[in-house]
C-alpha positions in Angstrom: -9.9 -2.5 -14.1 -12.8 -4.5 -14.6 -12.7 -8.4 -12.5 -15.8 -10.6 -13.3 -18.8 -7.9 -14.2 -18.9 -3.9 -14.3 -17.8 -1.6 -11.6 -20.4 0.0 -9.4 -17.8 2.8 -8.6 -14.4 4.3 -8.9 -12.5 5.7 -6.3 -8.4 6.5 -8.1 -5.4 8.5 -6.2 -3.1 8.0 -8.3 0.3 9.9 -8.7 3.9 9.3 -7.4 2.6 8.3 -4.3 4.1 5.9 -2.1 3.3 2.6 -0.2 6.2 2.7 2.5 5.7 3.6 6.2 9.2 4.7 7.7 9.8 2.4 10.4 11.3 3.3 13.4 10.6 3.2 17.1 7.0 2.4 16.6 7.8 -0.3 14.2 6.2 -2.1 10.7 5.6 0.0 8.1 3.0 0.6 4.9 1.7 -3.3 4.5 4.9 -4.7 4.7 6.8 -6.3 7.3 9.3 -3.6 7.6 9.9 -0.6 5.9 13.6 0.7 5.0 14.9 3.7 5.8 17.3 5.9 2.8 20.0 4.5 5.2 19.2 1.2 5.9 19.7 -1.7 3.2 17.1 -1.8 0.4 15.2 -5.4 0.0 16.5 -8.0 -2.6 16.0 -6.9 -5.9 14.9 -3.4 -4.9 16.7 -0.2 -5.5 17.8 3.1 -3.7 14.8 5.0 -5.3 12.5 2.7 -3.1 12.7 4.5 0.8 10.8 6.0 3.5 10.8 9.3 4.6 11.0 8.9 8.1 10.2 12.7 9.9 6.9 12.5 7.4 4.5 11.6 10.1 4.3 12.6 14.1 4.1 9.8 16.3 0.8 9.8 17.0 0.0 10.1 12.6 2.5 6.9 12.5 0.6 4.6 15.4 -2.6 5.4 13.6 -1.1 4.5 10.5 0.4 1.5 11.6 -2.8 0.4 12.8 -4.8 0.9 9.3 -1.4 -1.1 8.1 -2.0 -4.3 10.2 -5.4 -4.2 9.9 -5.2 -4.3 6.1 -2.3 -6.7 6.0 -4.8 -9.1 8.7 -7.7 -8.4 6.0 -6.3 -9.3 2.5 -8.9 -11.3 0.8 -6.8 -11.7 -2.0 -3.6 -10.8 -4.4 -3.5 -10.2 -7.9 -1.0 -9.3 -9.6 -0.4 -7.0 -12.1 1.9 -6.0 -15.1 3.1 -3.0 -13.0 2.4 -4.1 -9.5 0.1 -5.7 -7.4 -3.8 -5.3 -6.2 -4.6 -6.4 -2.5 -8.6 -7.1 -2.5 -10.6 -6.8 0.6 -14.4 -7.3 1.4 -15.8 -3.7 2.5 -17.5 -5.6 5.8 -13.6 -5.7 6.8 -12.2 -2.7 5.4 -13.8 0.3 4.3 -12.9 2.5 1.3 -12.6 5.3 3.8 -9.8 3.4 5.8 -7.8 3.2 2.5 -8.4 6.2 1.5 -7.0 7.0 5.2 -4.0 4.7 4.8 -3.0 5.8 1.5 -3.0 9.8 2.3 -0.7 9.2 5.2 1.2 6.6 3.2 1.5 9.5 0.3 3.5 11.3 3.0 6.1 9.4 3.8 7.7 8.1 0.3 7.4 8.4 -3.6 7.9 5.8 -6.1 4.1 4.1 -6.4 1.1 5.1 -7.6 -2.1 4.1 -5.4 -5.3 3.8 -7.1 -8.4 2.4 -4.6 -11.7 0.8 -6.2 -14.8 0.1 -5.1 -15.9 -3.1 -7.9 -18.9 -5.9 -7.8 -21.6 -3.3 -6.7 -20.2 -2.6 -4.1 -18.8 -6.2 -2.6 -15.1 -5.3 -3.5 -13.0 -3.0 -1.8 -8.9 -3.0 -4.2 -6.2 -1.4 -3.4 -3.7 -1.2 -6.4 0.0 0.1 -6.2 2.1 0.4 -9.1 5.6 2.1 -10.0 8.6 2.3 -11.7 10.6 -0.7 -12.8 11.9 -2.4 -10.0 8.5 -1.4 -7.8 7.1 -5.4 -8.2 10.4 -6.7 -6.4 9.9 -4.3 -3.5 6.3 -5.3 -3.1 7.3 -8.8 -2.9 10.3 -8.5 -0.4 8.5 -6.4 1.5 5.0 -7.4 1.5 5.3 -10.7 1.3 3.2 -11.4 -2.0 4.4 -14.8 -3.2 
C-alpha cells in the first residue's frame, strides 16, 4: 500500500486474524467500544461469524491489552478506508510499531474473521494498522469502532 511517496518498510501479519477483544469484567475490547461475545447480540449490519473468544486471554493478558486498545483508539491520526476494511494511521512518536505488533498478537488470540497487516510508510513518519475480512467485516468495523 503505497500513500504519498515509497515505503521505507514493511511490517505484514496477515491471516485470519482477528480485531475483537472479548469483553467482559474488565471491559472494552480490540479498538472498539465494546466487543460482543458468540452470545451476546452482533452489531448492526454484522453477522454471527464476527465474535470474541472470551477464555483467550488471562486477566492480566486482557488489562494489558485493553490498555494498548485505548491507547491506540486515543492515538488515531487518521482513517482510511479501504475496499475490504479500514486502515487506522498513527504517528510512531505516539504509537510504536512494537505496540501494534503487541496489540495485534493478543488480538489474534481472541477471535478470527480479519486479517491484520501493520506498516511502517513515509521513512519512517507513519505507523498503519490495516484490518480486512470477509464480507460483512466493514460493517463491524464501523459499529464497533466507530469509523464514520
Amino acid at each position: 500500500m503505497k500513500k504519498n511517496g515509497t515505503k521505507m518498510g514493511k511490517i505484514v501479519a496477515t491471516g485470519a486474524l482477528a480485531m475483537s477483544l472479548a469483553s467482559g469484567a474488565a471491559g472494552t475490547g480490540a479498538l472498539k467500544q465494546g466487543a460482543k461475545t458468540k452470545n451476546e447480540n452482533m452489531p448492526a449490519g454484522a453477522t454471527a461469524k464476527f465474535y470474541c473468544n472470551t477464555k483467550a486471554l488471562t486477566t492480566a493478558e486482557r488489562a494489558r491489552h485493553e490498555a494498548l486498545t485505548k491507547k491506540l483508539l486515543a492515538m488515531r491520526r487518521e482513517t482510511v478506508e479501504m475496499e475490504k476494511g479500514y486502515e487506522f494511521q498513527y504517528s510512531p512518536a505516539d504509537v510504536t510499531v512494537a505496540e501494534v505488533a503487541e496489540w495485534v498478537v493478543a488480538e489474534s488470540r481472541c477471535c478470527a474473521f480479519f486479517d491484520f497487516h501493520i506498516d511502517l510508510e513515509k521513512a519512517g513518519t507513519l505507523v498503519c494498522l490495516r484490518l480486512t475480512g470477509t464480507e460483512g467485516v466493514k460493517q463491524f468495523i464501523r459499529a464497533e469502532f466507530g469509523v464514520k
